[in-house]
C-alpha positions in Angstrom: -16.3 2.9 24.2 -13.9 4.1 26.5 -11.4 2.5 25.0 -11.5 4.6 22.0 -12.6 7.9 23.4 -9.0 7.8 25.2 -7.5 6.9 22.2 -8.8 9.7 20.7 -8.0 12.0 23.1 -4.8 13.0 23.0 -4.1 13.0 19.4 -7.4 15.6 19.3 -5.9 17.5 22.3 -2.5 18.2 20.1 -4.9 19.2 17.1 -5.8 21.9 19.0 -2.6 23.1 20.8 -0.7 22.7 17.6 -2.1 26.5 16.9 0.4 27.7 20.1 2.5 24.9 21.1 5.3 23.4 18.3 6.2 20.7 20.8 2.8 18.6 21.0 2.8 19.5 17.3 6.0 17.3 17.2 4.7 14.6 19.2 1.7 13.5 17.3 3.8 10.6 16.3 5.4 8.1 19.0 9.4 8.3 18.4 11.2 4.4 17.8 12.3 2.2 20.2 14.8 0.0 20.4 14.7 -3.8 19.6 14.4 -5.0 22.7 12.0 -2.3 23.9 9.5 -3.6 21.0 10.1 -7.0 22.4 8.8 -6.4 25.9 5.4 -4.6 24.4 4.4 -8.0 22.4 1.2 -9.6 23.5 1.8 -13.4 22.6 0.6 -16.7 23.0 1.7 -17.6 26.4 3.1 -20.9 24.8 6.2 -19.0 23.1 8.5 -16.9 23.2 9.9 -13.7 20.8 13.5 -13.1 20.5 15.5 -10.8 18.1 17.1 -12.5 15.6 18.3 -9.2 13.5 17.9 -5.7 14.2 20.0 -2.7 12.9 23.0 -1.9 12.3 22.6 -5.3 10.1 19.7 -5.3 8.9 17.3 -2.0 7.5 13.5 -2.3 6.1 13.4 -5.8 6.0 10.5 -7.3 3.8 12.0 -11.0 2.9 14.0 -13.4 4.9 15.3 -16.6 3.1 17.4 -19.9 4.6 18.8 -21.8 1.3 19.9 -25.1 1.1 23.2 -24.2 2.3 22.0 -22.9 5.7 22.7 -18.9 4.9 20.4 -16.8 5.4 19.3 -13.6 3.0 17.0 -11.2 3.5 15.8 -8.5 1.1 15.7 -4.3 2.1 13.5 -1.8 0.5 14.8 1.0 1.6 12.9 3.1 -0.9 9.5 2.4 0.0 7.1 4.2 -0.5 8.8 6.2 -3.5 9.7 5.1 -6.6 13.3 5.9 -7.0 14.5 7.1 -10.3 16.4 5.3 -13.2 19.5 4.1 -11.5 18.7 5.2 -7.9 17.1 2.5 -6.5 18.9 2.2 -2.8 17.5 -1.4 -2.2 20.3 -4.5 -1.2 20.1 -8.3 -0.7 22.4 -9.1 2.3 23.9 -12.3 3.7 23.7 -12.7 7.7 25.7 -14.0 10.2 25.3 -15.8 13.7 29.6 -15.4 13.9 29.2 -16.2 17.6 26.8 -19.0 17.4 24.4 -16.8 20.4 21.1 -16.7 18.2 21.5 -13.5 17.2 23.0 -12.1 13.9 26.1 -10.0 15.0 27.2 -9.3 10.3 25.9 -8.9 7.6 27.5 -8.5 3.8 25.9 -7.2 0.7 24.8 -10.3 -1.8 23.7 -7.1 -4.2 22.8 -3.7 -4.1 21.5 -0.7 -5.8 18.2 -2.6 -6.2 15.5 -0.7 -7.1 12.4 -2.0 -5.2 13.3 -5.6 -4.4 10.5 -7.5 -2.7 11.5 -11.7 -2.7 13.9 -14.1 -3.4 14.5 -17.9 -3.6 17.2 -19.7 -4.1 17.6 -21.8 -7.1 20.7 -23.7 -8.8 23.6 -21.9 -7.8 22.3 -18.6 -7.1 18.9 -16.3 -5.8 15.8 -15.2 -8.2 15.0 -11.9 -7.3 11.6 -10.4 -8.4 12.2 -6.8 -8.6 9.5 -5.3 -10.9 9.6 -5.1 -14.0 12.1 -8.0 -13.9 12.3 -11.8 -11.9 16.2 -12.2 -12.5 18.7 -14.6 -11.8 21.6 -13.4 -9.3 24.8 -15.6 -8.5 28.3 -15.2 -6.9 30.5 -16.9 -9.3 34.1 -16.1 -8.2 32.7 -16.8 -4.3 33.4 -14.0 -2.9 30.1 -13.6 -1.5 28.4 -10.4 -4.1 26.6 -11.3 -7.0 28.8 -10.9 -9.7 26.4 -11.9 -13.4 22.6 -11.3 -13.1 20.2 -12.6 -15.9 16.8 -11.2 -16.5 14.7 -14.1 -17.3 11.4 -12.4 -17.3 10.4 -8.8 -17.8 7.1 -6.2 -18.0 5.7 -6.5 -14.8 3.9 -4.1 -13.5 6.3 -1.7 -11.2 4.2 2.0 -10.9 3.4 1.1 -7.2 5.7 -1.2 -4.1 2.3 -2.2 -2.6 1.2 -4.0 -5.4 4.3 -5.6 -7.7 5.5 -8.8 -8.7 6.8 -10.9 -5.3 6.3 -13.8 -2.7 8.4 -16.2 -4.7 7.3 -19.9 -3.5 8.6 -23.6 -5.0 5.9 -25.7 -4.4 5.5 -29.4 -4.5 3.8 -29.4 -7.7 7.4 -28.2 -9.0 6.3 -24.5 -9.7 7.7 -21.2 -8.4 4.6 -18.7 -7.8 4.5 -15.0 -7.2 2.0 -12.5 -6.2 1.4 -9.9 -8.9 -1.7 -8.3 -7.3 -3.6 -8.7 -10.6 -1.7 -5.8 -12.2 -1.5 -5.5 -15.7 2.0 -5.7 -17.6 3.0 -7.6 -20.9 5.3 -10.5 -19.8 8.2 -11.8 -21.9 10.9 -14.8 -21.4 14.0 -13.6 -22.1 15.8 -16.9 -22.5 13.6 -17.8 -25.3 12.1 -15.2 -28.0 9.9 -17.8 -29.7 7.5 -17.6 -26.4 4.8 -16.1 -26.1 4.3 -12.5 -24.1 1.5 -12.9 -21.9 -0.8 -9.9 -20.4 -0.5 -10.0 -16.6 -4.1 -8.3 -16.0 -6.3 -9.5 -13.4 -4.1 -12.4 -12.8 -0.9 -13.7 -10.6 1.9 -15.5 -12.3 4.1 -19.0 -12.0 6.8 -20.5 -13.7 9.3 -24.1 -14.5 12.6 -22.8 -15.2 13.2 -26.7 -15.6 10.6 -26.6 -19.0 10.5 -23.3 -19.4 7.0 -23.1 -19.0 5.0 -20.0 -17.2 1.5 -19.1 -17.1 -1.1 -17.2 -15.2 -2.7 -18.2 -12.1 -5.7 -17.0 -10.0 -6.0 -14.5 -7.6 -5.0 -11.9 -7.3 -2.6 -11.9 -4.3 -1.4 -8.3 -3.1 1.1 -8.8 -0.7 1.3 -13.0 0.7 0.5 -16.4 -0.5 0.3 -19.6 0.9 0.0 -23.0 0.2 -1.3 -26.0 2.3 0.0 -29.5 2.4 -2.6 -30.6 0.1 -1.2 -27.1 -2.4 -4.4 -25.9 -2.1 -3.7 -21.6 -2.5 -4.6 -19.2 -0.1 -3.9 -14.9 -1.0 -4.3 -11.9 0.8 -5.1 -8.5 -0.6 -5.1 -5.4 1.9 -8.5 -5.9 3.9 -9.3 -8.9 2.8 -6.6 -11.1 5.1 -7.6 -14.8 3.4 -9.0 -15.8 0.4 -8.9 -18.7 -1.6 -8.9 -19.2 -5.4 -11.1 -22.0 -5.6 -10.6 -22.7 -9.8 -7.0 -22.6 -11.5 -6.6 -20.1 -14.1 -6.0 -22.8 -16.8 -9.9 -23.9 -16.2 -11.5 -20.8 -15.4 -10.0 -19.3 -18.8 -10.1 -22.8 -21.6 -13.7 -21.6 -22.4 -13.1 -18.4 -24.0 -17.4 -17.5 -24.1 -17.7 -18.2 -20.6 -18.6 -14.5 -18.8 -15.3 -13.6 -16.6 -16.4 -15.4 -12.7 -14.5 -14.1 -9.7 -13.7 -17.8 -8.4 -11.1 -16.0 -5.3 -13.4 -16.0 -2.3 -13.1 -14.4 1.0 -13.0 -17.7 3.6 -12.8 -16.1 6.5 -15.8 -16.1 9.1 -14.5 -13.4 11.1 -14.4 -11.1 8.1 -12.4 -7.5 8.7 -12.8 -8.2 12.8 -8.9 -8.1 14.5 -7.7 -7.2 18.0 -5.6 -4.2 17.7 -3.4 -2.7 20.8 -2.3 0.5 19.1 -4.0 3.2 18.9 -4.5 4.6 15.6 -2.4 7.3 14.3 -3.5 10.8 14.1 -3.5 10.9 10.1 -5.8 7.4 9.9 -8.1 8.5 12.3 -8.0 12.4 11.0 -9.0 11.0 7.5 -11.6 8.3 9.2 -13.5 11.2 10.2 -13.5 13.0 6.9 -14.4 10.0 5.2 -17.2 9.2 8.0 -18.3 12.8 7.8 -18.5 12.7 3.6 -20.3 9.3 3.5 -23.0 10.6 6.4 -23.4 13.8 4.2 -24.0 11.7 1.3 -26.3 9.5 2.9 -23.9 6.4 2.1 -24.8 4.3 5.4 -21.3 3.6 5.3 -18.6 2.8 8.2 -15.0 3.9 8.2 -13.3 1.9 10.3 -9.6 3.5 11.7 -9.3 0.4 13.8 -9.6 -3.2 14.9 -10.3 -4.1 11.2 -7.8 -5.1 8.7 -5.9 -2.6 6.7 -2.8 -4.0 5.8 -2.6 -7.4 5.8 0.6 -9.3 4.3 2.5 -11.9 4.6 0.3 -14.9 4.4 2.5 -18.0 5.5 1.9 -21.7 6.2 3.1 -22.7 8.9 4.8 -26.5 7.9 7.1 -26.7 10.8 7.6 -29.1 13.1 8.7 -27.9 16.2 5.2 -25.6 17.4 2.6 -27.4 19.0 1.1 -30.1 17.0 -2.0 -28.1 17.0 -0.3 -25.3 15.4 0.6 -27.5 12.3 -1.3 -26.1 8.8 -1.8 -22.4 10.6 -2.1 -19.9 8.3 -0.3 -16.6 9.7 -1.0 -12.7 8.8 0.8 -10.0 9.5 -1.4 -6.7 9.6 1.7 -3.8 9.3 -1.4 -1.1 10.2 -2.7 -2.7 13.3 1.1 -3.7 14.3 -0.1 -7.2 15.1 0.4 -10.9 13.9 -3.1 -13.1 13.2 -3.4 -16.6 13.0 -6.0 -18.7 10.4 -7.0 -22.5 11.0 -8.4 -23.8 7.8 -10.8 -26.6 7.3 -13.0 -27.3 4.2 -16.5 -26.9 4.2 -18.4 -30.3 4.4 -19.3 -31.9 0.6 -17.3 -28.6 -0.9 -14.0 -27.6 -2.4 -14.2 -24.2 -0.6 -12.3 -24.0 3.2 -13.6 -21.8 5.8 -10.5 -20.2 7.9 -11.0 -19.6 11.8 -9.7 -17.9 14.6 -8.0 -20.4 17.1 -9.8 -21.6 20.3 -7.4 -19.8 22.5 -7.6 -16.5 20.3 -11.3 -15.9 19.8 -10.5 -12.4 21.8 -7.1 -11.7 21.1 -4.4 -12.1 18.2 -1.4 -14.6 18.3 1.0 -12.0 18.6 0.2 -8.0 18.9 2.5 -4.9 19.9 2.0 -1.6 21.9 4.7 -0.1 19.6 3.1 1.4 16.7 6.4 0.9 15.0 6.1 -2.5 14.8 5.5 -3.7 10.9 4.9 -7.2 10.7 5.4 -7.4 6.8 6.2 -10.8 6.5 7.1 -14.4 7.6 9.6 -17.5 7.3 9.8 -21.1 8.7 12.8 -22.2 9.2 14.6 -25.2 9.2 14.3 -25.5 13.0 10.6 -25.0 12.4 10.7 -21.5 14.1 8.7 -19.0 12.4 10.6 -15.5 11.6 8.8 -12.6 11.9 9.9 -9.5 9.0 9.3 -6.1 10.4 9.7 -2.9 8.4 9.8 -1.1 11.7 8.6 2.3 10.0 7.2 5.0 11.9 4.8 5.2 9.0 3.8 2.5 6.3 0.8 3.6 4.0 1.4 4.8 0.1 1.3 8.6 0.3 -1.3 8.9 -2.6 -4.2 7.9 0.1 -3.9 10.8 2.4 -4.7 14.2 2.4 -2.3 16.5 1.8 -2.3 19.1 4.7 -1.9 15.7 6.9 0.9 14.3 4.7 2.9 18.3 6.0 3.5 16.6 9.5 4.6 12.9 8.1 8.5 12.0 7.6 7.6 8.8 5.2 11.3 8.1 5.5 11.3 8.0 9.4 12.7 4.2 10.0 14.4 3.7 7.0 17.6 2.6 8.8 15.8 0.7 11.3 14.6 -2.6 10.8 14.2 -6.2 12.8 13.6 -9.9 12.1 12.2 -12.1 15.3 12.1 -15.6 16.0 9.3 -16.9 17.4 9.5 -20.2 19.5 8.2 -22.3 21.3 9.5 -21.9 25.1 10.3 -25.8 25.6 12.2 -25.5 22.1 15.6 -24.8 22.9 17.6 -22.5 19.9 19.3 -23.9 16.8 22.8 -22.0 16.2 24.1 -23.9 13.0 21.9 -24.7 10.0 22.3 -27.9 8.4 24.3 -27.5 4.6 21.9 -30.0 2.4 24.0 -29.4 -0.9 26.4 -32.0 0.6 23.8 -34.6 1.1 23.7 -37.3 -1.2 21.1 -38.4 -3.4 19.8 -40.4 -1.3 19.7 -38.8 1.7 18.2 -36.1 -0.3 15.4 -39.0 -0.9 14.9 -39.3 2.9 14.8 -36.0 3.3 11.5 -36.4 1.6 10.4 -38.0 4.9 10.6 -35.1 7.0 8.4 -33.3 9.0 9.2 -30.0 8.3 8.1 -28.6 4.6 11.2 -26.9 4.5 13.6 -29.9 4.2 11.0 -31.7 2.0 11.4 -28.8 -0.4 14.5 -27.8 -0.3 15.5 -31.8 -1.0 12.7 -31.7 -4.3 14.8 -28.3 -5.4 18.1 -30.2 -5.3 16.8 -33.3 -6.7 15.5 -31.7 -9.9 18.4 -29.4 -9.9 21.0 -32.6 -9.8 19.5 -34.4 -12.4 20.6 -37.8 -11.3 19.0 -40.5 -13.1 19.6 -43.1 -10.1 17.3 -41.2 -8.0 14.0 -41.8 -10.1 14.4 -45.6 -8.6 14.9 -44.5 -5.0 12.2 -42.4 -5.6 9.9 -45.0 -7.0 10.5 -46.8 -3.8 9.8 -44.2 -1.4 6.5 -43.5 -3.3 5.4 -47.5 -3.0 7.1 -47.7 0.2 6.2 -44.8 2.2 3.3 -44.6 5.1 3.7 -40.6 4.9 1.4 -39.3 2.6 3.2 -36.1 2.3 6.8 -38.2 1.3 4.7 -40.1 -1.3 3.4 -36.7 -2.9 6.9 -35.2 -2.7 8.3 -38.3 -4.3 5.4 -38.2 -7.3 6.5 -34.3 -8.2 10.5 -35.4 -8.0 9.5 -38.0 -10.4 7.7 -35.3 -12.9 10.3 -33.4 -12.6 12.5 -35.5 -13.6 10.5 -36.4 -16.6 9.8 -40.2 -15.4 6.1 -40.5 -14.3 4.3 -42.6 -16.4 0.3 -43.7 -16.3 1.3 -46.6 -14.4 2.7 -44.4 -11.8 -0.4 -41.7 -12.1 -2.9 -44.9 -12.2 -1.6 -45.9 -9.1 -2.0 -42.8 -7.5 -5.1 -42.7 -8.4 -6.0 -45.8 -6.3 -3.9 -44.0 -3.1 -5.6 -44.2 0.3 -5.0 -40.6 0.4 -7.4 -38.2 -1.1 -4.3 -35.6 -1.4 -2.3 -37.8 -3.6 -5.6 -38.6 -5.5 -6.1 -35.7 -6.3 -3.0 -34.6 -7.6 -2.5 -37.9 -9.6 -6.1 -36.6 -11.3 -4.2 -33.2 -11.8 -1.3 -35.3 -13.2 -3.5 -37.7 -15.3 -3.9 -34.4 -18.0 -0.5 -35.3 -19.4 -0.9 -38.8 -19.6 -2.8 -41.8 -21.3 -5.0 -43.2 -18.3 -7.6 -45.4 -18.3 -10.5 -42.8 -18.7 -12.6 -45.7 -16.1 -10.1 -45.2 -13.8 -11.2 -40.6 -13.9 -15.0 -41.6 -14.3 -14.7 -43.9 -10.7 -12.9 -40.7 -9.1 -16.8 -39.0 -9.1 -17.5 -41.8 -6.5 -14.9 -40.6 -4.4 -15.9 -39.5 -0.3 -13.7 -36.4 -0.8 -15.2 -33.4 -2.1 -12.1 -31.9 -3.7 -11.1 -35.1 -5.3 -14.8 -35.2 -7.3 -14.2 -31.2 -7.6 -11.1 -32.0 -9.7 -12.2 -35.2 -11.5 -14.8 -32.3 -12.4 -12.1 -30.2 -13.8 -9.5 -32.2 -15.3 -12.9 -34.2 -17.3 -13.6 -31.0 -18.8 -10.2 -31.3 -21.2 -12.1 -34.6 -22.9 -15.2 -35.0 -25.3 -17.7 -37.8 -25.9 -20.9 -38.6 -24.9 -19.8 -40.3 -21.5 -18.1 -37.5 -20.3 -21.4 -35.5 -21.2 -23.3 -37.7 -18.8 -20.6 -37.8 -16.3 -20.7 -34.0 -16.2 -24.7 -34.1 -16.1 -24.8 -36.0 -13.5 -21.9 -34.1 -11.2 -24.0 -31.1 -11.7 -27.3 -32.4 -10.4 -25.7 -33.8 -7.3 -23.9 -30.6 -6.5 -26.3 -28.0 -8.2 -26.1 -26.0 -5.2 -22.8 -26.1 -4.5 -22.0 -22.9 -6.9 -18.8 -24.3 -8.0 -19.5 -27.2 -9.4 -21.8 -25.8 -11.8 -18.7 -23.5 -12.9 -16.5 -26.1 -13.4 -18.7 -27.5 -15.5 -19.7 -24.6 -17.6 -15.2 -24.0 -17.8 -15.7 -27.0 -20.5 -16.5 -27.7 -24.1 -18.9 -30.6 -23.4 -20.5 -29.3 -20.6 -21.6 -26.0 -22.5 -22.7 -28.1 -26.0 -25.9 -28.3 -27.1 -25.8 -32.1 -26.9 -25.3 -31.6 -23.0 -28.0 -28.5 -22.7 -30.9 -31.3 -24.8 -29.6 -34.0 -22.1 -29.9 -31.4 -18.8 -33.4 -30.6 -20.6 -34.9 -34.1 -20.8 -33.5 -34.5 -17.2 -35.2 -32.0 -15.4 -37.3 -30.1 -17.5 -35.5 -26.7 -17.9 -39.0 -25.3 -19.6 -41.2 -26.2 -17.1 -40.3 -28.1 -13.9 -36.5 -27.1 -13.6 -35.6 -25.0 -10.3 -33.9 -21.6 -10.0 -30.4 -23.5 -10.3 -30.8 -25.6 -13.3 -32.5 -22.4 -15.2 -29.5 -20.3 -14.3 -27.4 -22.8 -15.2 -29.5 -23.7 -18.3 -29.0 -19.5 -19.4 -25.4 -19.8 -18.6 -25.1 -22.6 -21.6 -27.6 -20.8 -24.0 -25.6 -17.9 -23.8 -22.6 -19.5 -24.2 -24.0 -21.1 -27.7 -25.4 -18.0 -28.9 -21.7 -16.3 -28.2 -19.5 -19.3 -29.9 -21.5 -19.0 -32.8 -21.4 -22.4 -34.3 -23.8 -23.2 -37.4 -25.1 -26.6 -36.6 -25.9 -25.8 -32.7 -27.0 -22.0 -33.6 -29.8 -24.2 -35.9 -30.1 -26.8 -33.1 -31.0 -24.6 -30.2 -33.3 -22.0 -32.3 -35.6 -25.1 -33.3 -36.0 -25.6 -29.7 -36.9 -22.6 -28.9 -39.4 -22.5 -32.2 -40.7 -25.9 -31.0 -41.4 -24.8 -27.8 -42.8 -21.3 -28.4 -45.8 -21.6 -26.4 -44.5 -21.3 -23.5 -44.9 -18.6 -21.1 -42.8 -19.4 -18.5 -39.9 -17.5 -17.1 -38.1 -20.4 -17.6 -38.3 -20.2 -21.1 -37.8 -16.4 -21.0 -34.8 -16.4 -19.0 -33.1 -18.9 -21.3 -33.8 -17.8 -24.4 -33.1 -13.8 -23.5 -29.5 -15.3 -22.0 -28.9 -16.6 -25.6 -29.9 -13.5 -27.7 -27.6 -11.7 -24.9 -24.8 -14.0 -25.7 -25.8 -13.8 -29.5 -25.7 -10.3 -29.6 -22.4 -9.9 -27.7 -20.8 -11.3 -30.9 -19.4 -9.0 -33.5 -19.6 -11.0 -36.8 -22.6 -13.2 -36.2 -23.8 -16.3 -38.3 -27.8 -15.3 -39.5 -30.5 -16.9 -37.8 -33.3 -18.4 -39.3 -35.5 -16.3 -41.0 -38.3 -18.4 -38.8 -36.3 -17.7 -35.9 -35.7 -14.1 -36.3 -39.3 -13.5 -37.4 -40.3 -14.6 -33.9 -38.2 -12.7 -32.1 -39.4 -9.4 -33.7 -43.0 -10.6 -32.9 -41.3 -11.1 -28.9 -39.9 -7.7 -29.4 -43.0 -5.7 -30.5 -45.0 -7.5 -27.6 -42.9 -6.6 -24.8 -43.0 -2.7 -26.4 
């Protein structure tokens, strides 16, 4: 309590004298400092140490930072932020930095391209940088190597682009061969510009990835706002605003194959700290004037609700994996967040919930109190992260006096706010362990061969094992699919074996032989990914059924998944039995209900004569016993429309609210459809009599 009431106090103090006195009028806002000023007011882990890596004149609003294969280094300004510039005025640049003197610190930079208009990511890819830039993801390259971008192709367009907090961005190649990005859920009508024949896809509600290699792209759960990451075992976490980590716990392309399933928000908050975060700035005068509006309104209202100005999350971005492997080994699969309102940097461990595919994310040990990294300067914008190839992580600050979308505050407050203040300021940090000495030179893997681009695959650092997939799949080179084979049968690393499986897709030589084998893999990560896999290929369907025995909980959670593409009777029982062993585990029910044979009515008479949904079955199994109902009476097929209405006839005489709450989840789902197949004139007669009853 003191804390705050002297945090308070002197931006309350100028309120008043702002009436006589222009100069505290002026100071309700701290002026910038320099770099290495905002270096010596950083709280961190004792373990490390923060250096600047880039700071202006090079380097301005900052929100990306990129090492390519290559070894340069890009990062991405948005100068414009938070306005929308007009047609043609967009002020935002890619640059190319330099370490000329080989000290640690960039002392040039060059424009790659400029005259962006609200640029937010880049990767690189062939021989040049994707750049998402809403409406557009393009392709940029320097042809004529004089270091600009000289041809740019659009290769999709429509996204979303009426707000820089919440557009297409976070472009990340993953193992699995796709690029993702964060579209915040935003809606927008998506087209392929390299082929017409494809299909334009509407963006709402979801986030987006693509294969440039098969031009495929799709959409994917989330929504992530501003930061995505992916585990070793490329298992998605997103963050959006207050809620710092989430996971989607069922891929779009499930959640969405049963078009009469009711829409199911599968992205769930993991973290057991909830908003909680350990802020050392003060709050600025406009947050914590429009707290206490709020505050006032909702106690005037009756609301019982808190408005928080502090030490919860506001702005969290950035969310990075942290794959390096020059931290602490205990540091290995962090999960780090940038919160650019409470100037601080937070770090997640992840571990999965015992018998469940959900993780629950932690604070650390040694930061149950305090955040992994957190500033004095309320300048300080930790908007996103990096790991580099020396296993460093790279911290991207805006360094912005203020960082919040104008539209969210009051307008007599907005009269003493210069949204532009910082625009030519801007840092990058390096953030490394103290025993670590610094890397000067980055390693060019374009010159690599083939097959040291295989061994690469052995490395301990995600980086290189990416950036050596990219280049493989780029290359093309038909020799490598043996070497590959080989370090997949060859390899006590389970990470090199699943990096070595996805080259192998990618170069369109996997095989069920391959995906069988993987099947069988002491490691429940490649297991699970071979399942994943399997939907492509001819296995033997004994081999999926004997992953439901498996001791890993996401391995049987997929099986769950990937059986719901096939029909039959076995995979009816399969998916009986999956549910009644993990009934209360509320995601294996919705993996089953995602499927065509777990929602027919062959499967609702076999869940019936298993447990009694009429009489014995508990609150579970009747929900989940409605869920189906509903479903049939929505898909409106003749034979199990007349198959489910004679069991309701033939079991009329009951009075239980397990019969009620099944058969009023099928009329609901029945009703819901426009042009509906009649029922039975028995059928409808006795729900008239029902209908009179309950009147």
């Amino acid at each position: 309590m003191i804390r705050t009431t002297f945090r308070f106090l002197f931006p309350m103090t100028c309120l008043l004298l702002t009436m006589v006195s222009p100069s505290c009028h002026q100071a309700l806002y701290d002026p910038p400092k320099s770099p290495e000023e905002t270096v010596s007011t950083f709280d961190l882990d004792p373990r490390f140490v923060a250096e600047i890596f880039a700071a202006e004149p090079f380097i301005a609003d900052p929100v990306e930072m990129i090492f390519d294969d290559e070894g340069r280094i890009y990062a991405v300004e948005m100068p414009d932020y938070p306005f929308k510039p007009g047609p043609g005025e967009g002020q935002g640049k890619i640059k190319e930095l330099f370490d000329d003197d080989q000290d640690g610190r960039i002392d040039r930079a060059t424009i790659f391209a400029e005259n962006i208009s609200e640029a937010t990511s880049i990767y690189p890819w062939r021989d040049g940088l994707l750049v998402a830039a809403a409406p557009n993801i393009s392709w940029m390259r320097d042809t004529d190597g004089d270091g600009k971008a000289d041809t740019t192709e659009i290769i999709f367009s429509g996204f979303f682009e009426n707000n820089s907090e919440a557009q297409i961005t976070n472009l990340k190649f993953m193992p699995d061969n796709w690029i993702y990005a964060s579209n915040n859920g935003q809606g927008g009508e998506v087209k392929y510009l390299r082929d017409s024949t494809q299909p334009v896809i509407s963006m709402a509600g979801a986030d987006f990835r693509f294969r440039l290699d098969k031009d495929k792209y799709e959409l994917v759960s989330g929504p992530a706002q501003f930061g995505h990451a992916f585990n070793d075992k490329i298992h998605r976490f997103v963050t959006q605003n207050t809620l710092h980590i989430r996971q989607p716990v069922i891929p779009w392309k499930y959640l969405h194959r049963n078009p009469f399933l009711d829409p199911q928000n599968t992205t769930f908050n993991i973290s057991d700290h909830d908003l909680e975060m350990f802020q050392r700035t003060p709050p600025p005068y406009w947050r914590a004037e429009r707290t206490r509006r709020r505050q006032a309104s909702y106690d005037e209202q009756g609301q019982g609700r808190i408005e928080y100005a502090e030490d919860h999350f506001t702005g969290a971005s950035g969310t990075t994996f942290y794959g390096g492997h020059t931290f602490p080994a205990d540091y290995y699969g962090s999960i780090f967040i940038g919160d650019v309102a409470g100037n601080l940097v937070h770090r997640d461990v992840t571990v999965l919930k015992e018998n469940s595919p959900v993780y629950v994310a932690s604070r650390a040990d040694s930061e149950t109190t305090k955040e992994f990294l957190a500033a004095t300067d309320s300048w300080f914008r930790p908007a996103n992260f990096t790991v580099g190839p020396d296993g460093f992580l790279y911290i991207t600050d805006m360094y912005r006096q203020h960082i919040e979308t104008p539209l969210s505050i009051p307008e007599d407050l907005k009269e003493d706010m210069d949204f532009m203040a910082g625009s030519n300021l801007g840092r990058i940090y390096r953030i490394r362990p103290k025993d670590q000495p610094v890397t000067t030179d980055f390693e060019d893997l374009s010159t690599k061969t083939t097959s040291e681009l295989v061994q690469l695959l052995d490395h301990p650092n995600r980086w290189y094992r990416l950036q050596a997939q990219r280049l493989i799949l780029e290359r093309k080179d038909e020799s490598s699919v043996a070497m590959l084979r080989q370090k997949y049968n060859s390899s006590e690393r389970e990470l090199s074996r699943l990096h070595a499986l996805y080259s192998i897709e990618g170069l369109n030589a996997l095989d069920a032989e391959l995906i069988e084998r993987a099947l069988r893999d002491k490691s429940p990560l490649l297991r699970e990914q071979a399942i994943i896999l399997s939907e492509n290929y001819p296995v033997d369907k004994s081999l999926l059924f004997s992953m439901f025995n498996d001791p890993d909980p996401r391995v049987v959670f997929q099986a769950c998944l990937t059986l719901g593409y096939l029909n039959g009777e076995d995979v009816e029982n399969q998916l009986l039995s999956t549910f009644r062993k993990n009934k209360d585990e509320e995601w294996f029910p919705i993996a089953v209900l995602t499927s065509r044979a777990g929602t027919s009515m062959s499967f609702l008479s076999k869940l019936s004569d298993a447990v009694g949904i009429f009489e014995t079955a508990d609150p579970r199994e009747i929900q989940f016993a409605g869920n189906i109902a509903k479903i049939i009476g929505k898909r409106q097929d003749q034979q199990e429309l007349g198959e489910i209405q004679k069991i309701f006839l033939e079991n009329k005489i009951q009075t239980s609210r397990n019969y009620d709450a099944i058969l009023n989840a099928f009329v609901e789902g029945y009703n819901a459809t426009e042009k509906k197949i009649a029922l039975t004139p028995e059928f409808q007669d006795y729900l008239d009599k029902r209908n009179k009853m309950e009147n």
